[in-house]
C-alpha positions in Angstrom: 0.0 0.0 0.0 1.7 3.4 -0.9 -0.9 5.7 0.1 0.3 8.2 -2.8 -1.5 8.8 -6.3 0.1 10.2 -9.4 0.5 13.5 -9.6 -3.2 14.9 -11.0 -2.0 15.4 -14.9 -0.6 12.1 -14.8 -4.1 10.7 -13.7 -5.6 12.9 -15.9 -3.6 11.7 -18.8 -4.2 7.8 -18.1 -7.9 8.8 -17.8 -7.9 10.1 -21.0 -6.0 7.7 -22.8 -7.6 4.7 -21.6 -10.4 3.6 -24.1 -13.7 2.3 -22.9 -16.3 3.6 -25.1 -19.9 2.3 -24.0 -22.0 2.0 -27.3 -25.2 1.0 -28.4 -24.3 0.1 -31.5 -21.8 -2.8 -30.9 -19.1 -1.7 -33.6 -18.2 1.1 -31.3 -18.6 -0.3 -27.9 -15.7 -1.3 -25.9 -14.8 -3.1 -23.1 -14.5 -0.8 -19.7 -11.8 -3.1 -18.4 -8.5 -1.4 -19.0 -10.1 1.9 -17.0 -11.2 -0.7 -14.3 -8.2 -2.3 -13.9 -6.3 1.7 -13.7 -8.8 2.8 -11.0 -8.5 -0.4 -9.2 -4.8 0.1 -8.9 -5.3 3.5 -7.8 -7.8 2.5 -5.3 -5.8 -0.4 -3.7 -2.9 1.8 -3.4 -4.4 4.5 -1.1 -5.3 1.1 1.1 -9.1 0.3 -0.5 -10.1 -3.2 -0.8 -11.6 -3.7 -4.2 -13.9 -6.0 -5.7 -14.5 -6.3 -9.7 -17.7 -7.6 -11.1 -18.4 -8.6 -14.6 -21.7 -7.1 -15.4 -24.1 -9.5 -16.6 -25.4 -9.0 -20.1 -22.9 -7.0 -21.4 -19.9 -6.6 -23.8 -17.5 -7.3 -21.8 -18.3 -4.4 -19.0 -17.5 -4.5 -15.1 -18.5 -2.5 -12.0 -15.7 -1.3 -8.7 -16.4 -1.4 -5.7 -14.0 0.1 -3.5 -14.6 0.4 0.5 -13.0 0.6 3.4 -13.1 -0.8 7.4 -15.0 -3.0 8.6 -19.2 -3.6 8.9 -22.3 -4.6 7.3 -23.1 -2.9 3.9 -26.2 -0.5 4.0 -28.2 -0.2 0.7 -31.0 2.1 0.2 
């Protein structure tokens, strides 16, 4: 755990040049993955525990979730 991010522009940078274009029309979607797998990173780093999911029913799209401590989850 380093606790440290990239400097913003850096983050701002990978942001931008990661591709994951969500579509309709399935010639131009993309998978969200590579920006999943950067904010993951990111997120384990500054001591998160993260969870992926695939999303059911898509092309090849997944969901973060990123928490911290301890307890039941509340959903509303």
């Amino acid at each position: 755990m380093k606790n440290v991010l990239p400097p913003f522009i850096e983050i701002y940078r990978a942001l931008i040049a990661t591709p994951s274009i969500s579509a309709t029309e399935e010639s131009l979607d993309q998978s969200n993955a590579s920006l999943i797998t950067l904010l993951a990173g990111w997120f384990r780093d500054l001591g998160f525990n993260v969870e992926v999911q695939p999303v059911p029913g898509t092309r090849n799209k997944f969901n973060m979730l990123a928490s911290t401590g301890h307890g039941a989850a509340v959903c509303c």
